[in-house]
N, C-alpha and C positions, 0 to 999 in steps of 0.2 A: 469694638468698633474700629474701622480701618482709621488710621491714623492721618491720612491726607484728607478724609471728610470730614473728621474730627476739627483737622486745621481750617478746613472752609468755613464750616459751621461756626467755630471760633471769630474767624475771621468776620463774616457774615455779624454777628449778633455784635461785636464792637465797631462796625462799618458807619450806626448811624443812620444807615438806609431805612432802617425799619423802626416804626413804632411797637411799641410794644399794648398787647390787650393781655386781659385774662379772659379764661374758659374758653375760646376757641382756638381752633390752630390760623383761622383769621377770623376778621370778621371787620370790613368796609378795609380801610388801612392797617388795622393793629393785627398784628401777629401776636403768638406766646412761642414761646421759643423752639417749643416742636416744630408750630408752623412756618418757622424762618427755617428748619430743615428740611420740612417740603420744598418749601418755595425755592431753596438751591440746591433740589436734587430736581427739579424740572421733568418731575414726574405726574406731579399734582396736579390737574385744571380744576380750579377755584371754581367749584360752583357751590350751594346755599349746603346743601347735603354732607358736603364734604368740612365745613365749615366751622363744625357744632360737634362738641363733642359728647352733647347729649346723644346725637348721634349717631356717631362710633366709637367716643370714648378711648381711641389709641389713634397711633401713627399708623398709616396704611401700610401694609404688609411689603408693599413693593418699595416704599420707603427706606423701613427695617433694613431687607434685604442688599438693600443698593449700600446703603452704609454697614452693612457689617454689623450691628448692633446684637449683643447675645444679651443671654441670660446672667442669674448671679452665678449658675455652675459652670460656665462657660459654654450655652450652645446658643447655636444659632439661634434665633427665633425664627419661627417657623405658624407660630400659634396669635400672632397679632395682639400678643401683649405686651407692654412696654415696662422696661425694666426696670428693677430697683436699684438702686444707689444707695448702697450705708456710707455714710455720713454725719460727722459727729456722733450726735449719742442717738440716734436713730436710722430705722431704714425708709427713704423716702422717696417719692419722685421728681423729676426736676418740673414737672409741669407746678407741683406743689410750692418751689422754688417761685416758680414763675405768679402763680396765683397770688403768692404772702409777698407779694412787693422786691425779690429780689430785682436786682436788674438786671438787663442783659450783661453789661459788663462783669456781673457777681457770676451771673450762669457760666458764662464765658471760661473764667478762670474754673468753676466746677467741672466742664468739660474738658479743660485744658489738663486739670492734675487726676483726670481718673478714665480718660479716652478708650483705655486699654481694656478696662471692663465693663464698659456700657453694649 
């Protein structure tokens, strides 16, 4: 992940600006913390579709892209799937983070110490 998105995003999820939800990248005010990376790479327009990640189940490709974000072997992503994170004693993802109660500020610092491989 490019390291200057990494810092917004950081920045962004400890700002306070945003509440935070689970399962969606929003949904009315609450974000999950993917969807606070939409929301400041100003790529995104919020509408219900986009929303639900019954829906599409990742971060939209153009998203990915803008931030730099690869895979575990190091490639780009290209395939609109979102990456794993080992961590601790397993491989997981941060939306998973986000779901089980982390907070932003816990995500924050997950982002902060692993930018370079996301």
């Amino acid at each position: 992940m490019k390291k200057e998105i990494a810092e917004k995003w950081v920045k962004a999820l400890r700002s306070g600006d945003y509440q935070q939800g689970i399962k969606r990248l929003k949904i009315e005010n609450r974000f999950c913390c993917l969807g606070v990376l939409c929301d400041i790479s100003k790529l995104t327009e919020w509408d219900i579709d986009q929303c639900y990640f019954d829906k599409i189940g990742i971060l939209p490709t153009e998203v990915m892209e803008w931030a730099g974000m690869r895979d575990s072997a190091g490639i780009a992503y290209k395939t609109g799937n979102y990456n794993e994170l080992n961590y601790d004693d397993g491989t997981i993802h941060l939306t998973n983070f986000n779901d089980k109660g982390y907070s932003f500020t816990k995500i924050a610092d997950i982002i902060e110490q692993n930018w370079e491989i996301l």
